[in-house]
C-alpha positions as CSV (number, residue, x, y, z in Angstrom):
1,X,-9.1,0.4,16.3
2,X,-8.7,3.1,14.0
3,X,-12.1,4.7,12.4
4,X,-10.9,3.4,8.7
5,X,-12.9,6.9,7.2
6,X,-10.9,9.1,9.0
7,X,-7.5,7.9,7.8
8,X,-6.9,8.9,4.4
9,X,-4.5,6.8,3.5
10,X,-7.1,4.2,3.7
11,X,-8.5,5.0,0.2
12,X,-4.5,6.0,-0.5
13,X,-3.5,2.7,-0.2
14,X,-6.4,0.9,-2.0
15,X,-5.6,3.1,-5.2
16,X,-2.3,1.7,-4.9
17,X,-3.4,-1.4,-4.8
18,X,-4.8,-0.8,-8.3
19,X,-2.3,0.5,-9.3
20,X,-0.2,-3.1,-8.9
21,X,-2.3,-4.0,-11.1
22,X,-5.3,-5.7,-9.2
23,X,-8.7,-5.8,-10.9
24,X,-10.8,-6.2,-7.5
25,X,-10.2,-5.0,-3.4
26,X,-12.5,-6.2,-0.6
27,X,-11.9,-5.4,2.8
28,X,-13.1,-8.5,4.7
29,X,-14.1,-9.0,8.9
30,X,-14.2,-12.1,10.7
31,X,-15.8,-11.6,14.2
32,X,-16.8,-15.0,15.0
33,X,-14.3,-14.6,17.8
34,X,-12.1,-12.0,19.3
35,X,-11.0,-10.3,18.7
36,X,-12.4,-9.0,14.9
37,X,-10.4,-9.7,12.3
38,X,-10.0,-7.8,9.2
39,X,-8.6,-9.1,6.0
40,X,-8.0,-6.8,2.8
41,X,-7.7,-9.0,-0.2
42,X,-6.4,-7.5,-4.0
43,X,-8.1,-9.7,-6.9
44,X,-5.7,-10.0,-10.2
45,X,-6.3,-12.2,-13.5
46,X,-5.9,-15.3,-13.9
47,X,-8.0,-16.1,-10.4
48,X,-5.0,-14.8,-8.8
49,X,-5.5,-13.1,-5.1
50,X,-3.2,-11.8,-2.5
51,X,-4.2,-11.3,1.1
52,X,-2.9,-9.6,4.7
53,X,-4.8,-9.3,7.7
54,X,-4.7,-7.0,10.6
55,X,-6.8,-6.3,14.1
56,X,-7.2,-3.1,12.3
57,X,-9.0,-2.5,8.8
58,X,-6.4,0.6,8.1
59,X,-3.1,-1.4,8.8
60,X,-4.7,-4.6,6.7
61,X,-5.1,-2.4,3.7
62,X,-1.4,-0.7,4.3
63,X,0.3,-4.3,5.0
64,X,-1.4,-5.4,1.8
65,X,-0.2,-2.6,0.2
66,X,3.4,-2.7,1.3
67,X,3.7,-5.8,0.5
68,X,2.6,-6.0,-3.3
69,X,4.8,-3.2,-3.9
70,X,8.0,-4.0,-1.9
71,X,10.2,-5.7,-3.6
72,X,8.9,-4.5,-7.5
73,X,10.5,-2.4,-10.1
74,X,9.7,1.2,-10.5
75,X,8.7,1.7,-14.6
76,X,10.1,5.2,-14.4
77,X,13.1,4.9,-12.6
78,X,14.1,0.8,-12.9
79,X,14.8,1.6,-9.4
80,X,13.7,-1.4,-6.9
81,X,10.2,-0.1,-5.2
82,X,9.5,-0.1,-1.4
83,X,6.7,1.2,0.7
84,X,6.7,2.6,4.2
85,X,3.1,3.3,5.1
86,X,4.7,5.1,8.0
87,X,6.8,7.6,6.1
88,X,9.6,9.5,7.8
89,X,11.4,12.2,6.0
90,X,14.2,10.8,4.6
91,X,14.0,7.0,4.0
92,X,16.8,4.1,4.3
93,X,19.1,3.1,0.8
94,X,17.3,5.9,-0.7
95,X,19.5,6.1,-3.8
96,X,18.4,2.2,-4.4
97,X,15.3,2.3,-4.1
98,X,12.3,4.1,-5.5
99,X,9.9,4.8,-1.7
100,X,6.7,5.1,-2.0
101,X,6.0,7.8,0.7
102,X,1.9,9.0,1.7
103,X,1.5,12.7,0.6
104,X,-1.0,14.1,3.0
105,X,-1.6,17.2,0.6
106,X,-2.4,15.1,-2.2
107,X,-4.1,11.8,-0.2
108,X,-2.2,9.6,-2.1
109,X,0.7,7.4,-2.5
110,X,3.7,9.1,-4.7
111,X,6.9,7.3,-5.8
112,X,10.3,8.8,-4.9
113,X,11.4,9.5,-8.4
114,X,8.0,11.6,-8.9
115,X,9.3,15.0,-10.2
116,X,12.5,13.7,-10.4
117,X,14.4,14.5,-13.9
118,X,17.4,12.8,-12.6
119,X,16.8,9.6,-12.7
C-alpha cells in the first residue's frame, strides 16, 4: 500500500472529483477482513453517490476519478474527456479526446485543451 499523503495526486484527484460536480468525498476502509478495503465515494444532489474501491486508498480515489470523467464532454473544447491517472507523454486518439493528464508542477489535474487557443 501506498502512504496516501505522500502521493499528490491523492488530493489532485479529489479536487477533480469536485470539479464533476460532487458536493461531498469520503474515503472509506473496511478491514473486517483482509485484506483492508478502501472505498472513495463522490456525493452529488439529488442523494446521488458514485463509488470505486481499491486495496489501495490512492488508486480508489484515481479509479473514482477516472471514471466520473471518462466518458464526459469537455465545456471548453466539446471534445469527449478521458483520464489516465497514469499519464504518459503523449496519450491515445488524442485529437478526440480532451486527457486529463496529472501535472506534477502544479499538483493537479489539467485538461488537454488547457492553453490551447486552437480548439
Amino acid at each position: 500500500m501506498t502512504d496516501a499523503s505522500a502521493d499528490p495526486r491523492m488530493t489532485a484527484a479529489v479536487d477533480l472529483i469536485g470539479r464533476t460536480g460532487a458536493e461531498s468525498f469520503q474515503l472509506r476502509y473496511s478491514d473486517e477482513e483482509q485484506p483492508v478495503i478502501w472505498v472513495a465515494v463522490a456525493g452529488y444532489s439529488g442523494s446521488r453517490h458514485e463509488a470505486d474501491a481499491s486495496l489501495d486508498p490512492v488508486r480508489a480515489v484515481l479509479r473514482l476519478a477516472e471514471r466520473l470523467v471518462d466518458g464526459g464532454k469537455c465545456q471548453h473544447c466539446h471534445r469527449h474527456t478521458g483520464l489516465d491517472p497514469d499519464s504518459i507523454d503523449k496519450m491515445p486518439l488524442d485529437a478526440f479526446i480532451c486527457w486529463y493528464q496529472f501535472d506534477p508542477e502544479l499538483r493537479t489535474f489539467r485538461r488537454g485543451c488547457e492553453g490551447s487557443d486552437e480548439r
